[in-house]
N, C-alpha and C positions, 0 to 999 in steps of 0.2 A: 913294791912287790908284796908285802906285808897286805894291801888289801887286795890282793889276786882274790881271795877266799870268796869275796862278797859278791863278786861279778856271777848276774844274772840271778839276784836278790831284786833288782829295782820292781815295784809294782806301778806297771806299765797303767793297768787301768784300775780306777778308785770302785771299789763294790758299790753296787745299787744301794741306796738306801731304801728303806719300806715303802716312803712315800713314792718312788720314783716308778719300785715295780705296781703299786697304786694305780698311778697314773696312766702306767702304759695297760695294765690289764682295761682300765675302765675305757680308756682313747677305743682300746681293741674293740671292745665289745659296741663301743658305737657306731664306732666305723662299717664293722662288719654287717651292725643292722640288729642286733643280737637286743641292743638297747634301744628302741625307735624314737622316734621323734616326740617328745611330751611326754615319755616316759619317769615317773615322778622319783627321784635318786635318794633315797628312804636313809639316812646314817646307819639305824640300826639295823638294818637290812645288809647294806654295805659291810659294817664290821661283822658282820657273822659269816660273810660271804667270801670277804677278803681275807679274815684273815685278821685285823689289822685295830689298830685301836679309833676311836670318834677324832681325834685330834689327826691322825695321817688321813682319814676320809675327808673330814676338811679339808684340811691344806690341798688334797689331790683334787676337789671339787672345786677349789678357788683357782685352781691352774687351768684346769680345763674352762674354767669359765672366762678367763683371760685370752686361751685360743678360739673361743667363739664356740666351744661345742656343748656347754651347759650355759641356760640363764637361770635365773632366780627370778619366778613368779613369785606376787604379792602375796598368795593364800597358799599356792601348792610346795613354797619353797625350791629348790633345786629340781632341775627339769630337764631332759636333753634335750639342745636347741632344736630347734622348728628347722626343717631343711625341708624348702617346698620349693617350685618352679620359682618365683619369683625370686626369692634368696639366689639358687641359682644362677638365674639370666644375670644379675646385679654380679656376682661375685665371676661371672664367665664374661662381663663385659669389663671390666674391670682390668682382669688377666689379658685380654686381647688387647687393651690397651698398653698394656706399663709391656709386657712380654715381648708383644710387636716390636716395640721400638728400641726395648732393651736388646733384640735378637740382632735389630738392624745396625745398632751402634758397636755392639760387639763387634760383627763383618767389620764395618769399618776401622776401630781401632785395635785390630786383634794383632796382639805382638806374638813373641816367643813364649812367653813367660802362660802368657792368657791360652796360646796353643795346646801347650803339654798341658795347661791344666782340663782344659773341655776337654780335648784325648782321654783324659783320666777319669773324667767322671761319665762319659760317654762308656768306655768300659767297661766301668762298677756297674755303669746302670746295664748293660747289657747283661752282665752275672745276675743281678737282680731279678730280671725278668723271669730266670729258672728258679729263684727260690721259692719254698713253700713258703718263707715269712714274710706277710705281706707290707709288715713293718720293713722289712730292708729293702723293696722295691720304694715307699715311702721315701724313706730315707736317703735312698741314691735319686729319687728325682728332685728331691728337694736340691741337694747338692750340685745336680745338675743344673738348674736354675739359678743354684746360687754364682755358679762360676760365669754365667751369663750377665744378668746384671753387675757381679762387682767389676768382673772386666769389662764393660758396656761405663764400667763409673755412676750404674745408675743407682748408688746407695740408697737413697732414700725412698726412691721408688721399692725397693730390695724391703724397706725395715716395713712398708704398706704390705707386701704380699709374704712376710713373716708372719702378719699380727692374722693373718685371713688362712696361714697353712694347716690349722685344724682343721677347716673347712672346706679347706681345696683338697686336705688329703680324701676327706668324707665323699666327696663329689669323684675324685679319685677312684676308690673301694667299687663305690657305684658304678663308673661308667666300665672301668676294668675288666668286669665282671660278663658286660654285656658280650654277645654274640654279633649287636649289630652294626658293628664299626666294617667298615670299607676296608680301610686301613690298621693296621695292629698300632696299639700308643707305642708301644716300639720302636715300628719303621716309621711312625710322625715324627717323633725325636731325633731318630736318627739324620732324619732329615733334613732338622734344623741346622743339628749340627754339621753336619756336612755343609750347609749352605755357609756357615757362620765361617767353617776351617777354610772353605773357597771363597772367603772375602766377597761373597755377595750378596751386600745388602738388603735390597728389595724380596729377593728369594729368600732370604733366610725369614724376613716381617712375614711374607706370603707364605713358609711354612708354617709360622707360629696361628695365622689367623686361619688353615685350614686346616690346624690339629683342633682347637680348641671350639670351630664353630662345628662340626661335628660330633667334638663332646658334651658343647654345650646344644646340641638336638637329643642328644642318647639320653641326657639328663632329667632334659625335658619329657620326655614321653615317659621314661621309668617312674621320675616324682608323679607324673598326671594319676598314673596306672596304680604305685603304690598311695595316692589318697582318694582314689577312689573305690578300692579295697579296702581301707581300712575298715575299722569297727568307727561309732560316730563316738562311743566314750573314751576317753583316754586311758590308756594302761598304766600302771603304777607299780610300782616297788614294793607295797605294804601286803 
């Protein structure tokens, strides 16, 4: 009784630390385009910008460069990765495979447990779609794919298309965006799942390979369009 007093004291969620909201301002600004491709990522440019001291711009540039969205040139040092067609096709062929199959195993072993959870992430992502933050659409498609592979069992397949979700969000932001999808990423999704909650296999692979082969055409045409507008020198941070 004595500790009645303390009930709804607990702190549910741990505060962001520096690095964390770092990382997501700098993901943001790639993603969105804000930060282009070979755009040179300056420290001391970074710390006056962020905010933030040399040591959290590190650390937040060694994370992002673990999700594939910064490398480290020889001479220019940290860089936004290159995201051109080719990147693209590779990481959209990639998805249609492990996806496909992952979509079709699901159908198949889809229990109770695997049910309620696509229901639930099916939803989130439908809320998602009306948010301004484009970070929480991210976020619920992520989770939506996740509940597909781990109930599909395909783990390992699952921890391949973690290490590439920088990248896919990136491609993401892009095709999103566009006007020229037939279909809304929405109703493609919706789709799947639906096929997956009606146990049918092949329908659920055949929605995964005619979401993604039309994202992966919008992509293409976007990337052709944005390099060959580009300027031919590289933009920079300094």
């Amino acid at each position: 009784m004595e500790n009645e007093q303390f009930i709804g004291l607990r702190i549910e969620h741990v505060p962001q630390t520096l690095r964390e909201i770092a990382i997501e301002r700098l993901r943001a600004a790639i993603m969105s385009g804000q930060l282009p491709s070979g755009y040179r990522l300056v420290e001391r440019t970074l710390v006056d910008q962020l905010g933030v001291s040399r040591s959290v711009v590190r650390e937040a540039i060694r994370y992002l460069e673990a999700e594939g969205l910064v490398e480290i040139m020889p001479r220019s040092g940290p860089v936004v990765a290159t995201l051109d067609r080719d990147t693209a096709r590779q990481i959209y062929d990639i998805r249609l495979r492990l996806e496909s199959a992952a979509a079709a195993d699901c159908a198949r072993f889809l229990d109770d447990r695997s049910r309620a959870a696509l229901s639930g992430a099916l939803k989130n992502l439908e809320e998602a779609f009306s948010s301004t933050d484009p970070q929480v659409l991210y976020d619920a498609t992520t989770r939506f794919y996740e509940v597909i592979f781990t109930s599909a069992g395909h783990h390992i397949a699952w921890e391949i298309v973690q290490r590439l979700n920088g990248r896919i969000s990136r491609l993401r932001a892009l095709t999103l965006a566009s006007k020229e999808r037939h279909v809304s990423g929405h109703a493609r999704m919706q789709r799947i799942a639906e096929a997956i909650l009606s146990r049918q296999p092949e329908t659920a692979a055949q929605a995964v390979r005619d979401h993604l082969t039309e994202a992966a055409m919008i992509a293409g045409r976007l990337l052709d369009a944005s390099e060959t507008s580009a300027p031919k020198k590289g933009k920079s941070g300094r």
